[in-house]
C-alpha positions as CSV (number, residue, x, y, z in Angstrom):
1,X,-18.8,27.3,20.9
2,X,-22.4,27.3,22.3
3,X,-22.7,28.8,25.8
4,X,-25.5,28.3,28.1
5,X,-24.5,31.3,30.4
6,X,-22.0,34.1,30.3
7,X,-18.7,31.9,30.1
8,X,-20.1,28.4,30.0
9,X,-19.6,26.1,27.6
10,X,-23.1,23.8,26.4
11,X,-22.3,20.6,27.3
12,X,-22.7,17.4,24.0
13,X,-25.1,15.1,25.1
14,X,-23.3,11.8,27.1
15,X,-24.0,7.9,27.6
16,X,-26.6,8.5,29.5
17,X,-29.0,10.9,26.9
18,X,-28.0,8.1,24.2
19,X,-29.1,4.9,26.5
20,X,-32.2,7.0,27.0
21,X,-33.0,7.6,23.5
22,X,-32.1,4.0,22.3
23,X,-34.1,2.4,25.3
24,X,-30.9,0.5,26.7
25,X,-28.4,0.1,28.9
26,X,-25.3,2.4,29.3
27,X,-23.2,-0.4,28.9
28,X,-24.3,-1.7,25.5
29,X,-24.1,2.1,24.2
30,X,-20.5,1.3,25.6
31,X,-19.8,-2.2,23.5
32,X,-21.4,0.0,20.4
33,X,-18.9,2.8,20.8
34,X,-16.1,0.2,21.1
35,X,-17.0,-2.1,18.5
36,X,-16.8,-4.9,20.7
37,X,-18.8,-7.5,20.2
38,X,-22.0,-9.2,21.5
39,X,-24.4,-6.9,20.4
40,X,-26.8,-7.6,18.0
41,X,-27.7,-5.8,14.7
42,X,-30.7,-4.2,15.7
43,X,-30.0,-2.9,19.1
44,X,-26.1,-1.8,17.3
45,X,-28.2,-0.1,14.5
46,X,-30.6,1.8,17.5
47,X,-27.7,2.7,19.0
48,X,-26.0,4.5,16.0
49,X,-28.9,6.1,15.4
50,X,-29.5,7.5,18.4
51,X,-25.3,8.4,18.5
52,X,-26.1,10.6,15.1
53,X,-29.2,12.4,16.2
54,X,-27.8,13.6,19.8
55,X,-24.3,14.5,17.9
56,X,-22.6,12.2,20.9
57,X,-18.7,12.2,20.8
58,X,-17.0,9.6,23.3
59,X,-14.5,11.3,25.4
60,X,-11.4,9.7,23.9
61,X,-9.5,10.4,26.9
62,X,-11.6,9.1,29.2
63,X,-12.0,6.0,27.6
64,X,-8.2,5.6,27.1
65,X,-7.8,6.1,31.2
66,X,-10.9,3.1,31.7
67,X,-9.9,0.7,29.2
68,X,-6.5,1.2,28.7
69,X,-6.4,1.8,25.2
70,X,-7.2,4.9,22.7
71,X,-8.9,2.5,20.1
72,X,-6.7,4.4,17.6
73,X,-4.3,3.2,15.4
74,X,-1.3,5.6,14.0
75,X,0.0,5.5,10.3
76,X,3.5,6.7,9.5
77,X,3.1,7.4,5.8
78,X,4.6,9.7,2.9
79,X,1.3,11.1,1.8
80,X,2.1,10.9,-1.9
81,X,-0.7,10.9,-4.7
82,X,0.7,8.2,-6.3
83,X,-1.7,5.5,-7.1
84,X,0.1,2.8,-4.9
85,X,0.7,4.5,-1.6
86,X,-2.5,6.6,-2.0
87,X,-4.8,3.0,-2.5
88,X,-2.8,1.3,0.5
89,X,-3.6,4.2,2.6
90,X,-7.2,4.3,1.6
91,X,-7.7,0.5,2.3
92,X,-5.8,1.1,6.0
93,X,-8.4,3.9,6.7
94,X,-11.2,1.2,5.5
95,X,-9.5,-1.8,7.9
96,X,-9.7,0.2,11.1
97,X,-13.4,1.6,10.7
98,X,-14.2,-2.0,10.2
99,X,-12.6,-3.2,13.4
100,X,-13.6,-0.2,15.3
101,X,-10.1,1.7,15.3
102,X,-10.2,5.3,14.5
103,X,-7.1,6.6,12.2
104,X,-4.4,8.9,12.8
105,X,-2.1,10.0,10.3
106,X,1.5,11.5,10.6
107,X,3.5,12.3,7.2
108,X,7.1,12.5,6.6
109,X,8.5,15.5,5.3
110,X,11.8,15.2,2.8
111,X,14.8,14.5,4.6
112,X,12.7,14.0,7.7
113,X,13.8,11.0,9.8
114,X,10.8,8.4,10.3
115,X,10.6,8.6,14.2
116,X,10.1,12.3,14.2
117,X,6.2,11.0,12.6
118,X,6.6,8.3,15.2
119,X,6.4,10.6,17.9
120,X,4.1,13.0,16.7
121,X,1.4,9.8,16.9
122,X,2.7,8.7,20.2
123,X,1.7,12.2,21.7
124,X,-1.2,12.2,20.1
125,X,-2.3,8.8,21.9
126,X,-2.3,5.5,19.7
127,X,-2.7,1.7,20.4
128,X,-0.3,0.5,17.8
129,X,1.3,1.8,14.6
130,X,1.5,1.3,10.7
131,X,4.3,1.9,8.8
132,X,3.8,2.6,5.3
133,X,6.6,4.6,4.4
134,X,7.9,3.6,1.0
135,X,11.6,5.8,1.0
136,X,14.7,4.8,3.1
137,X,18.1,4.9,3.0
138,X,18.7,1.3,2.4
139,X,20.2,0.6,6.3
140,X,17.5,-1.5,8.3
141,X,15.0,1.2,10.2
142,X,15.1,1.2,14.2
143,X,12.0,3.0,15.7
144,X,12.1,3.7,19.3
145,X,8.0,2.9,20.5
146,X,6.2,1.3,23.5
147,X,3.8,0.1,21.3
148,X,3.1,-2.9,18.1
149,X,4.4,-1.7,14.6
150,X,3.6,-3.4,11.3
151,X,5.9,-2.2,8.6
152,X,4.0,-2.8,5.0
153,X,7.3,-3.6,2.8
154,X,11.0,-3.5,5.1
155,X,11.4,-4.9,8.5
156,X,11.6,-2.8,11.4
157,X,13.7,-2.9,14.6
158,X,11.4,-1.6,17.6
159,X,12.9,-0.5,20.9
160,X,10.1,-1.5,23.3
161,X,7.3,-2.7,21.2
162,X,6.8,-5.4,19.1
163,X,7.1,-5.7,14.9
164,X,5.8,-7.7,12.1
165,X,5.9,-7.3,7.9
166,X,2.5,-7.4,6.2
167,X,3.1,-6.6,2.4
168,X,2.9,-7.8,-1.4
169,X,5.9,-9.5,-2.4
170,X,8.0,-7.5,-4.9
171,X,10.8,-10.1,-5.3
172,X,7.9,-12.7,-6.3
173,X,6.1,-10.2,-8.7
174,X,8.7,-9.2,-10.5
175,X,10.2,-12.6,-11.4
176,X,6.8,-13.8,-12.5
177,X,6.5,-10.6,-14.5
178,X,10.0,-11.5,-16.0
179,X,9.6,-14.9,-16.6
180,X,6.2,-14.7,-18.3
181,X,8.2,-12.5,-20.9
182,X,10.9,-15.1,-21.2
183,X,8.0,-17.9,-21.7
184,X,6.9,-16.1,-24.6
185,X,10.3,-16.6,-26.0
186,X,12.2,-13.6,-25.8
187,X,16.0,-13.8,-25.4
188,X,16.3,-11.5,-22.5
189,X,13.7,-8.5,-20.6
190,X,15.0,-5.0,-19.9
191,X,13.7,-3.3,-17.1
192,X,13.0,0.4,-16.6
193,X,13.5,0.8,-12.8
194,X,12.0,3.0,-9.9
195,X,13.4,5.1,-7.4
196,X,16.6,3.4,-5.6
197,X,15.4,5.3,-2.4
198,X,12.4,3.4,-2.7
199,X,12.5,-0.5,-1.3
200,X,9.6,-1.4,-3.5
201,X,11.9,-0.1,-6.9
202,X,14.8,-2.2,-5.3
203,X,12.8,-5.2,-4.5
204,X,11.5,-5.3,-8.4
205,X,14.9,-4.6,-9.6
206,X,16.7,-7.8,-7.5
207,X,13.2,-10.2,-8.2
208,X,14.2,-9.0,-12.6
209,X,17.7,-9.9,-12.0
210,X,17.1,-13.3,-10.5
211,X,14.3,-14.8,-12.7
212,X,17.2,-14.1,-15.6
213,X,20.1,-15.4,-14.0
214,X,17.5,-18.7,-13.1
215,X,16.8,-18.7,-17.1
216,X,20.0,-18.6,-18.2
217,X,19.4,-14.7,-20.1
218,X,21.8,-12.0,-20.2
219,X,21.0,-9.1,-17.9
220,X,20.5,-6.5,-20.3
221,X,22.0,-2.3,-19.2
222,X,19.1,-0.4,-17.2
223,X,17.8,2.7,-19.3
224,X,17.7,6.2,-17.3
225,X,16.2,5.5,-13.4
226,X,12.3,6.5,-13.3
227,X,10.9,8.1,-11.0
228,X,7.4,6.4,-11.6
229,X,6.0,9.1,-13.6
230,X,5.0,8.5,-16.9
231,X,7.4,11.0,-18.3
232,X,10.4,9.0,-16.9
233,X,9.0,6.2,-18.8
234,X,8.3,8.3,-21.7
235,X,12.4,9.0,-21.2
236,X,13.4,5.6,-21.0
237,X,11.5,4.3,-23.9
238,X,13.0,6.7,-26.0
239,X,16.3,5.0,-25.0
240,X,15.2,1.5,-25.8
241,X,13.3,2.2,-28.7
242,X,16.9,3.1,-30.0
243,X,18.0,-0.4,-29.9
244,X,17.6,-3.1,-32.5
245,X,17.4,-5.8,-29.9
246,X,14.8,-4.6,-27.3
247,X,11.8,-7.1,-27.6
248,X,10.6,-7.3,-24.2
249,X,10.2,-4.9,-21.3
250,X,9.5,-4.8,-17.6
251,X,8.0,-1.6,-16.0
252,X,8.6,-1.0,-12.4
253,X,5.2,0.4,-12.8
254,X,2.1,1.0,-15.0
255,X,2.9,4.8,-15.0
256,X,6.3,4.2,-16.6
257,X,5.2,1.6,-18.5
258,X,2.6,3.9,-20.1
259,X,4.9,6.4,-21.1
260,X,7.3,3.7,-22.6
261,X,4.1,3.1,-24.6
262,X,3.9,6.2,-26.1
263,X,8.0,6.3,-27.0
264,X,7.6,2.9,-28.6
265,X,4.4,4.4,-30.8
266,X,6.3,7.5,-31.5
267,X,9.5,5.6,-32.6
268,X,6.4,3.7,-35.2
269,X,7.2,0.0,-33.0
270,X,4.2,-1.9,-32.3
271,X,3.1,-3.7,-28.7
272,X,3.2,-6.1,-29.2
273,X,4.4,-6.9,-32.4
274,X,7.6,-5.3,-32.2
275,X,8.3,-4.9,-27.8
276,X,6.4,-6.7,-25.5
277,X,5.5,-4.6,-22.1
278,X,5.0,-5.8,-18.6
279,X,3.8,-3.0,-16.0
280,X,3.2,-3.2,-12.3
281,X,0.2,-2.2,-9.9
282,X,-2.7,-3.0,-12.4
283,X,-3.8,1.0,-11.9
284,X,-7.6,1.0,-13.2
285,X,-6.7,2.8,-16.7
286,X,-4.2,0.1,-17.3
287,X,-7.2,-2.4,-19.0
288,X,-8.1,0.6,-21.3
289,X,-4.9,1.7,-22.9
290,X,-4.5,0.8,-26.6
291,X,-2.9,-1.8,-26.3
292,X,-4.5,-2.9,-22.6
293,X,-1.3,-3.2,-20.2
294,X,0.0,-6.8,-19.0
295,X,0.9,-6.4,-15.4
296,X,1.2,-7.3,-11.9
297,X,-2.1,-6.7,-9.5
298,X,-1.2,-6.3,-6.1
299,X,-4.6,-6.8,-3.6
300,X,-3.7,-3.4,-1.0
301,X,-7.1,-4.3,0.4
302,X,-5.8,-7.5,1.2
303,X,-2.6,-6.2,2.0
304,X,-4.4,-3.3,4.6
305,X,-6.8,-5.7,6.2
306,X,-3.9,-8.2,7.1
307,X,-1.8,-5.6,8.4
308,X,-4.3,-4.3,10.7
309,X,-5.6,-7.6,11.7
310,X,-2.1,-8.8,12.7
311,X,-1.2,-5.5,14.8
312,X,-4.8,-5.5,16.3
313,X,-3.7,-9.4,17.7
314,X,-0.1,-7.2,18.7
315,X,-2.8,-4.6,20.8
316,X,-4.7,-7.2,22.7
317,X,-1.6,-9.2,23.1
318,X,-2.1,-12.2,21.6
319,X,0.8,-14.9,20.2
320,X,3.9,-13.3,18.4
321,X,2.6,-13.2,14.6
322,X,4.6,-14.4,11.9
323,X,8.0,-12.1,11.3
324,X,6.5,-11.7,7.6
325,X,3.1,-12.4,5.8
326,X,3.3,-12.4,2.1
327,X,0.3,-11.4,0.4
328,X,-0.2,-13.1,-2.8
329,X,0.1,-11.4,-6.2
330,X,-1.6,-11.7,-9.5
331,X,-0.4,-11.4,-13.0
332,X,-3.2,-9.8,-15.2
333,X,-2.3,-10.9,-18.9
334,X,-3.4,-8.3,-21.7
335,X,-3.1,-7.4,-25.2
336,X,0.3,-5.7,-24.6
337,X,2.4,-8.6,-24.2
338,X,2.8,-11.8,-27.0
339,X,5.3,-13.9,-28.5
340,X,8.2,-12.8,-29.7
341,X,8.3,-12.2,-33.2
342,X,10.3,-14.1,-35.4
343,X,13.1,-12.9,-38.2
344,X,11.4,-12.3,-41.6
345,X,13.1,-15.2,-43.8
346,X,15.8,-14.1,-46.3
347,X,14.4,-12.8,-50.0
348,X,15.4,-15.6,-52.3
């Protein structure tokens, strides 16, 4: 650190040096800081500029004991590099610069019980908390916390605060998945499932079972469980490809469903001539494979911007928000899906 004497540390320029150099008052550099609102473009661009120039830093602390608030939100997540999670906690990072929230981010080791992350974003000083933790135990989560939580996926009990569910619909997406396979007139639709830990795997698992057992089709054995890598796919579509009547699949996501992809090629069956595949997340290769991959699209912008707008409304205590939001889904039809292919006719 800079010193300006033996001992002392320089001080970073304050509100005052930064009103000076963008010609206004303290208090607008104040609503700039903030985010709040009432300020217009000009004078809010003036003000930023002047912010990067002198290298100003608002005293967090300070500003927590004046307003009340740290104008920081917290986000309980598993910190995987899968494409899901990863996107979703890209888009939250994007929702809370946008509304003025600065992000803090506590993951959760193996094993590790969520409130342990809880905690660590309750010392550090937050407003309100995101929970987009993907893996439980399948009991219903109970967080102790003094302050709003959105869960993105599973409902949350919370000791002192309040909760709401902000998330894509997994029931919903995978029964449209299945029943667009059904439509094209296959007999049944095997699934190659995720994770049992994960909600999202179970979710897409139930939403397969149902949009059979409301068609009438048999429910088919699962293959091996994935684990949403494309070699569990890869390890499942070896399975199927070993059976005469597999005509239609359902991918708990496009990473398995790409590897069942290559099984099927490798076993010399054609998509979809021969099986018919369905994926989930519309990943951005997923429109470039050969064949391009039918699947689900969820919006985790969408998804992210909701969440934070409804546990922003939580912050500044507004009315209770809806005990779920549902963000809509998309099915993205592609080359890898068709009808099903009928029986060559008897030689005569």
């Amino acid at each position: 650190m800079a010193v300006t004497g033996p001992g002392r540390p320089r001080r970073g320029p304050g509100m005052t040096e930064v009103a000076r150099a963008a010609g206004v008052s303290q208090k607008t550099v104040s609503r700039v800081v903030n985010g709040e609102p009432h300020v217009s473009p000009e004078v809010r661009d003036r003000v930023l500029r002047a912010v990067q120039e002198l290298g100003y830093r608002p005293n967090n602390a300070a500003r927590a004991l004046l307003l009340g608030r740290y104008r920081r939100i917290g986000v309980v997540s598993l910190g995987s590099a899968l494409y899901g999670p990863s996107t979703l906690l890209l888009a939250l990072e994007r929702a809370m610069h946008r509304v003025g929230y600065s992000f803090a981010l506590a993951g959760t080791l193996e094993g590790q019980p969520v409130q342990v992350a809880v905690e660590a974003l309750l010392e550090q000083g937050v407003d309100g908390i995101v929970l987009s933790e993907p893996i439980d135990d399948g009991a219903p989560l109970r967080l102790s916390a003094d302050v709003p939580v959105v869960s993105l996926g599973e409902g949350v009990e919370v000791g002192q605060g309040r909760s709401a569910v902000v998330g894509a619909d997994g029931l919903v997406a995978a029964r449209i998945a299945t029943g667009h396979l059904l439509s094209l007139g296959h007999r049944t639709v095997w699934h190659i499932p995720g994770p049992h830990d994960w909600w999202a795997a179970r979710d897409r698992l139930r939403g397969w079972r149902e949009a059979l057992a409301a068609a009438g089709a048999p429910e088919p054995p699962l293959p091996v469980e994935g684990d949403w890598s494309p070699a569990s796919g890869y390890a499942a579509g070896r399975q199927l490809a070993g059976l005469s009547d597999v005509t239609a699949v359902f991918a708990a996501n496009d990473d398995m469903a790409i590897g069942a992809l290559r099984a099927f090629a490798e076993a010399g069956l054609s998509v979809p001539g021969d099986v018919s595949v369905v994926g989930f997340d519309d990943i951005p290769a997923a429109a470039y494979l050969s064949p391009p991959l039918t699947t689900v699209r969820q919006d985790f912008t969408a998804v992210a911007d909701r969440a934070v707008d409804v546990l922003i409304a939580m912050i500044e205590g507004g009315p209770a928000p809806a005990e779920r939001t549902d963000i809509p889904v998309e099915l993205t039809v592609r080359a890898s899906s068709g009808p099903v292919r009928e029986p060559a006719p008897p030689l005569r």
